[in-house]
C-alpha positions in Angstrom: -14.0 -1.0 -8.3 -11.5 1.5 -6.5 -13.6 3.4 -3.6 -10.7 5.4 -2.9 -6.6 6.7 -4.9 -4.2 8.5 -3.1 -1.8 9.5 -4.8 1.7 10.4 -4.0 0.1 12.5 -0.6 2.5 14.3 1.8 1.8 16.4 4.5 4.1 19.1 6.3 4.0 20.7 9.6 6.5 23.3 9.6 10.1 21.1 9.2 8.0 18.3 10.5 6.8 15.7 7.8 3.8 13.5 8.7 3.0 12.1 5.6 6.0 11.6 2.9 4.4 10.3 -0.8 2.0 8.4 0.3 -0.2 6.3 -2.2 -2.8 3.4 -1.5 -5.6 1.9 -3.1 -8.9 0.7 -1.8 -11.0 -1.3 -3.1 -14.9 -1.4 -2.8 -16.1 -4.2 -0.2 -12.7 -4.5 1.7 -12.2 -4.1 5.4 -9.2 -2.5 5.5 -6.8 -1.8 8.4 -4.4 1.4 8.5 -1.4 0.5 11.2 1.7 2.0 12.6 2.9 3.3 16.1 1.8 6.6 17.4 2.5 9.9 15.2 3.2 7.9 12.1 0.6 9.4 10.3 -2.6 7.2 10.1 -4.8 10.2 11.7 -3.6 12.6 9.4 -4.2 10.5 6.5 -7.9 10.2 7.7 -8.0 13.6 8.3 -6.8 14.6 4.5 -9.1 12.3 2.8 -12.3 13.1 4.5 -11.6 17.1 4.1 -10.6 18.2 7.1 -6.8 19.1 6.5 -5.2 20.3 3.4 -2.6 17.8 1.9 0.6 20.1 1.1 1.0 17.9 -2.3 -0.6 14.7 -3.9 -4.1 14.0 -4.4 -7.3 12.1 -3.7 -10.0 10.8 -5.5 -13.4 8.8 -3.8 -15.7 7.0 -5.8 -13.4 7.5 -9.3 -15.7 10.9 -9.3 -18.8 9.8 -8.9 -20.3 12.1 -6.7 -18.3 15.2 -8.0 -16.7 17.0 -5.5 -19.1 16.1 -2.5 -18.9 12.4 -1.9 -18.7 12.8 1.6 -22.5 12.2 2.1 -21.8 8.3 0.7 -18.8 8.4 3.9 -19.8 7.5 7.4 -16.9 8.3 9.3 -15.7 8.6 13.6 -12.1 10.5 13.8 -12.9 11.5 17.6 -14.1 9.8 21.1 -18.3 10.0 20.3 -19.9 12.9 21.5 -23.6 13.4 21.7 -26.2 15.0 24.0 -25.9 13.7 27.4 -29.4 13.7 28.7 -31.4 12.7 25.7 -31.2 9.1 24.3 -30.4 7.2 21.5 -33.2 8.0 19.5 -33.3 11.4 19.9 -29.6 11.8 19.3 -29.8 10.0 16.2 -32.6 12.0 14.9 -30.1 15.0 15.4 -27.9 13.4 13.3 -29.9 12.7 10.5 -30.9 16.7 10.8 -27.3 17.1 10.4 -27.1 15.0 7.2 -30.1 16.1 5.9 -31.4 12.2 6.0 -35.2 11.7 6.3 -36.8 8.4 7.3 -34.1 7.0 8.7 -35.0 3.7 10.3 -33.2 4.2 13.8 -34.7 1.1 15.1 -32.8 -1.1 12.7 -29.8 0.8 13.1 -29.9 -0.1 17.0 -30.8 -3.4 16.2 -27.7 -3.5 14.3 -25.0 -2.5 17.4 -27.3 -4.1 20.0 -28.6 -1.4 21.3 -32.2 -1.7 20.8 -32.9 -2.6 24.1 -31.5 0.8 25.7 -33.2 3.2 22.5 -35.4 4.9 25.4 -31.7 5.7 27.8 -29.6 8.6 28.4 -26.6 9.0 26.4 -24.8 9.7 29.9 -25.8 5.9 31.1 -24.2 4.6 28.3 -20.8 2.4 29.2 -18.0 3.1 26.9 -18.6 0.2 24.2 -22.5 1.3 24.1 -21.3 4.8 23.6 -18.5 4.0 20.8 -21.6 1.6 19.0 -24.1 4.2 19.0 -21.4 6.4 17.1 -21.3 3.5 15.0 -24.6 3.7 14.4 -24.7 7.0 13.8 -22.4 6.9 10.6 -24.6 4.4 9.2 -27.5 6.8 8.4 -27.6 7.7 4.7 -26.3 4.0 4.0 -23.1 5.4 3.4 -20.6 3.5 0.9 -17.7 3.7 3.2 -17.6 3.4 6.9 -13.9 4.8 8.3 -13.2 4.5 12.2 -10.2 6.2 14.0 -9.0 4.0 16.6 -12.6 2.2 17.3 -11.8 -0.1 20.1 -9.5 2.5 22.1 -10.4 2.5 25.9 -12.7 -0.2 25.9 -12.8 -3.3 27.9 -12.7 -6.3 27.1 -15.8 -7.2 26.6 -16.5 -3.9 24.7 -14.0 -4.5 22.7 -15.3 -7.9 21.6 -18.8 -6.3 21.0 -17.8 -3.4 18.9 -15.6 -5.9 16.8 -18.8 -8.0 16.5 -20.7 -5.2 14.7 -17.6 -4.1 12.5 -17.5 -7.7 11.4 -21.6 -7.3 10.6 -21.4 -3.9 8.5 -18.4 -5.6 6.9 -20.4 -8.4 6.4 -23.0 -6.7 4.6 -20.6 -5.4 1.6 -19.3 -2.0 3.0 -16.2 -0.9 2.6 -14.5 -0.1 5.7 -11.2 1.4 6.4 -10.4 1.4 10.1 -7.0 3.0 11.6 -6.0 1.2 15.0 -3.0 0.0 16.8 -4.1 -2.7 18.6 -3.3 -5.2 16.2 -4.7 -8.5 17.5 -8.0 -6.9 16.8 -7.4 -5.7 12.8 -6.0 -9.3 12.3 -9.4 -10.5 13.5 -11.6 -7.8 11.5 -9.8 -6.8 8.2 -9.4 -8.1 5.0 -6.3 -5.7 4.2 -3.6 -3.8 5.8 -1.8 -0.6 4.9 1.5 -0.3 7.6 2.6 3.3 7.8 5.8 4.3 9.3 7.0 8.3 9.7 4.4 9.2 7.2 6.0 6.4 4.5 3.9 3.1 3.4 5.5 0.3 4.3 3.8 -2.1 3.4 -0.1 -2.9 2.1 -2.1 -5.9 0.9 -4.0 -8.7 1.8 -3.1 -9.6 5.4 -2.7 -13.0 3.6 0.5 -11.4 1.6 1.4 -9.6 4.8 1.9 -12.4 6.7 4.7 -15.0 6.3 3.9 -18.5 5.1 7.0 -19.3 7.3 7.0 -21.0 10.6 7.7 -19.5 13.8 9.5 -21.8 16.3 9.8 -21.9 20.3 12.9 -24.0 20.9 15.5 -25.0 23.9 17.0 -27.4 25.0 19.2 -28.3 28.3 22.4 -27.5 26.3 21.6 -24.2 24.5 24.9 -23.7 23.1 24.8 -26.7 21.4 21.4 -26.3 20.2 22.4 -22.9 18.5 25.4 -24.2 17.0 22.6 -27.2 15.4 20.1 -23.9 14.2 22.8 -22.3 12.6 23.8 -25.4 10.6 20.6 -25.8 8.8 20.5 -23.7 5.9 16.5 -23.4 5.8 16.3 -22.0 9.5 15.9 -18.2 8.2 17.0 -16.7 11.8 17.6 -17.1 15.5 17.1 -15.2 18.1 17.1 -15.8 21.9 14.0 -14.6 24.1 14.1 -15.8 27.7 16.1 -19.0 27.6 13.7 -19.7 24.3 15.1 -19.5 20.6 12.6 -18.6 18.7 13.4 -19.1 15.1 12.4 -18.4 11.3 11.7 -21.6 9.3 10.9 -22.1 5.7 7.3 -23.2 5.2 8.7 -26.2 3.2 9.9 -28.5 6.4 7.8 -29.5 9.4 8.8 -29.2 13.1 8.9 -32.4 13.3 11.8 -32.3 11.5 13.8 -30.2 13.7 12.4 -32.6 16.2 13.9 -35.8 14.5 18.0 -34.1 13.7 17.8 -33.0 16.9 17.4 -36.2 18.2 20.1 -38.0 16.1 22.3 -35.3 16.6 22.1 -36.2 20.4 20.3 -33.2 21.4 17.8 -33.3 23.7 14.5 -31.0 23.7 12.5 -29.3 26.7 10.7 -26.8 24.9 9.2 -26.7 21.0 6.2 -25.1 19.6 5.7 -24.4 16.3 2.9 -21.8 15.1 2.2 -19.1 12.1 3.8 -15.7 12.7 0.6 -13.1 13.9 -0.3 -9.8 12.2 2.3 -8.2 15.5 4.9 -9.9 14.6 4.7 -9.4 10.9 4.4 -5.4 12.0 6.8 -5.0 14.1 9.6 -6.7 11.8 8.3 -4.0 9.3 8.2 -1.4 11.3 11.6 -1.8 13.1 14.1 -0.1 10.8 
């Protein structure tokens, strides 16, 4: 079932365009990730669609109608860096939230439980470290049991080990048949998380899917050798080496999914060149961006 159609949506600031036709589907139960570089138009997108700026053409439609024309009490949504009352603690700042919602008998116990944060219920917002902070936000848009979860950028400033923990309860409300559409460019951490990707460019879609259909079956290979000139004039001979290019005395090249690295491994050798360096690996969610995103 579609959650979400946007339809042909464009944006304008003055002469400035931050969105330009834009139109995705989402699909009920996907995690999916919005991506592209700073000012390309992810924020604004999120923006439009929960209500909060005016698109200057296009259209939106949550839920295929469902709710009329307030569905936002079936979204749970974080656009900005969590803000709640310093000195009192999680419970009480979740109870405000519910006031807020108009929720009743909101089980706030359960909904610590679920970011790990159970433990520290009875503490001050202002002890909080950044992780615990950006979870109980995460919290906080689960009240209501919201259809949709949408997070702006949830891992941004964290640690390390923050970010491992917030990802750890994204993959848990995932888990538990939410749909959630999550904007972020720190793309290691989508590729871990989400089901689907949307890459926006200048306010155009690029490209959206599956990140299995984002991704390139090909194979990516790390290869030198003590006479590079020689290996690039082999590289360029073999017709199902898609592209070359040197990185730091390393070619790193493009092969189709059909032959093995052992192969290059085995002409290489018969054609009396000899190897120092060869790894062979899929191409990652970066990689697959940035060739999208470089035009």
């Amino acid at each position: 079932m579609s959650v979400l159609s946007i339809k042909n949506l464009s944006k304008n600031y003055g002469a400035i365009k931050a969105l330009d036709d834009l139109s995705w589907e989402i699909e009920e139960g996907n995690v999916y990730g919005l991506l592209g570089p700073n000012g390309s138009g992810k924020t604004t997108t999120l923006g439009i669609i929960l209500g909060i700026l005016s698109a200057s053409s296009g259209s939106y439609q949550w839920f295929n109608g469902k709710y009329g024309d307030n569905p936002r009490k079936r979204i749970g949504a974080i656009l900005e860096t969590p803000n709640f009352y310093p000195y009192k603690n999680a419970i009480d700042n979740l109870e405000i939230v519910s006031h807020i919602k108009g929720v009743k008998n909101a089980d706030y116990d359960q909904l610590l439980e679920m970011v790990n944060l159970a433990h520290r219920k009875k503490s001050a917002f202002r002890s909080f470290s950044l992780g615990m902070k950006q979870r109980l936000a995460i919290a906080a848009t689960m009240i209501g049991e919201p259809d949709v979860i949408i997070f702006d950028e949830p891992t941004n400033g964290l640690d390390p080990q923050g970010i491992a923990e917030v990802r750890t309860t994204l993959k848990d409300i995932a888990d538990s048949g939410k749909t959630v559409i999550m904007a972020s460019h720190i793309l290691d951490e989508v590729e871990k998380i989400c089901s689907h990707v949307a890459i926006i460019k200048n306010g155009t879609l690029r490209a959206t899917g599956p990140i299995g259909s984002i991704l390139s079956d090909d194979t990516l290979l790390e290869i030198a050798s003590p006479s590079m000139g020689t290996l690039n004039s082999f590289l360029t001979g073999l017709g199902w080496v898609k592209s070359i290019e040197e990185k730091g005395g390393i070619f790193e090249c493009l092969i189709d999914q059909n032959y093995e690295v052992s192969e290059i491994n085995k002409l290489a050798f018969e054609n009396g060149i000899t190897l120092n360096h060869l790894v062979g690996r899929k191409r990652k969610l970066e990689e697959e961006f940035l060739e999208i995103t470089k035009s």
